[in-house]
C-alpha angles and dihedrals in degrees: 000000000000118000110284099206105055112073121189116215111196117216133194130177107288104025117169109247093219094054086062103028110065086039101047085047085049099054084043098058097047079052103255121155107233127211127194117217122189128196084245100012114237134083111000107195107213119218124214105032086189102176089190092092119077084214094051097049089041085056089043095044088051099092098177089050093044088048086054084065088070102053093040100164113244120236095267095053085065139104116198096190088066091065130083089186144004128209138198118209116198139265144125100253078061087079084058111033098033102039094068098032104114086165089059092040093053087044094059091037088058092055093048102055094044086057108272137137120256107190132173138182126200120329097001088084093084090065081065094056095062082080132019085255091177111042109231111252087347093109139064082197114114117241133206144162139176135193124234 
């Protein structure tokens, strides 16, 4: 079983605030370390710095946690087996820098088949479909998307 109480976010370049946001407070909250991941690690810019969320201006307020988007980890940095889930926000820079991104998708893959939990919102579906990330009728796990 992969580690349950570290939990990977995966970042590109125009990722929407409020598809971070709510879910890194969440995890937070329930006392999961959270790590960000970047197709080439560095500096993420975020789109839509909507305020008007009290989960958006919590995450934007949070200095220790925005400094953290300018020093993202790349692929290679990472160790699947510390995560007990990864999670895509969306975006549509998701469709470019995901789609192509073997080293995301084995990642994922990793945490899924040690037991983890891969989850996407919106546009970040497309970087699962690089690699078959959840094998067809191979699981008794229960699957489930939805679209933003």
């Amino acid at each position: 079983m992969s580690n349950t109480t570290r939990t990977l976010i995966v970042l590109t370049g125009d990722d929407a605030v409020s598809e971070i946001a709510h879910v890194y407070n969440t995890f937070v909250r329930a006392g999961l370390a959270v790590d960000f991941v970047s197709p080439t690690g560095g500096t993420v810019l975020l789109e839509s710095l909507d305020r008007n969320s009290a989960s958006n201006a919590s995450f934007l307020d949070d200095h220790a946690t925005t400094k953290r988007l300018h020093v993202s980890l790349r692929p290679d940095e990472v160790d699947a087996a510390n995560y007990g889930a990864i999670y895509y926000p969306g975006g549509h820079d998701t469709l470019r820098d995901l789609r192509n991104n073997g080293e995301l998708a084995n990642l994922a893959a990793a945490i899924y088949e040690a037991g983890g939990i891969v989850a996407a919102i919106c546009h970040s579906s497309d970087g699962l479909v690089v690699r078959s990330v959840i094998p067809p009728r191979a699981s008794s796990r229960t699957l489930s998307s939805a679209a933003a």
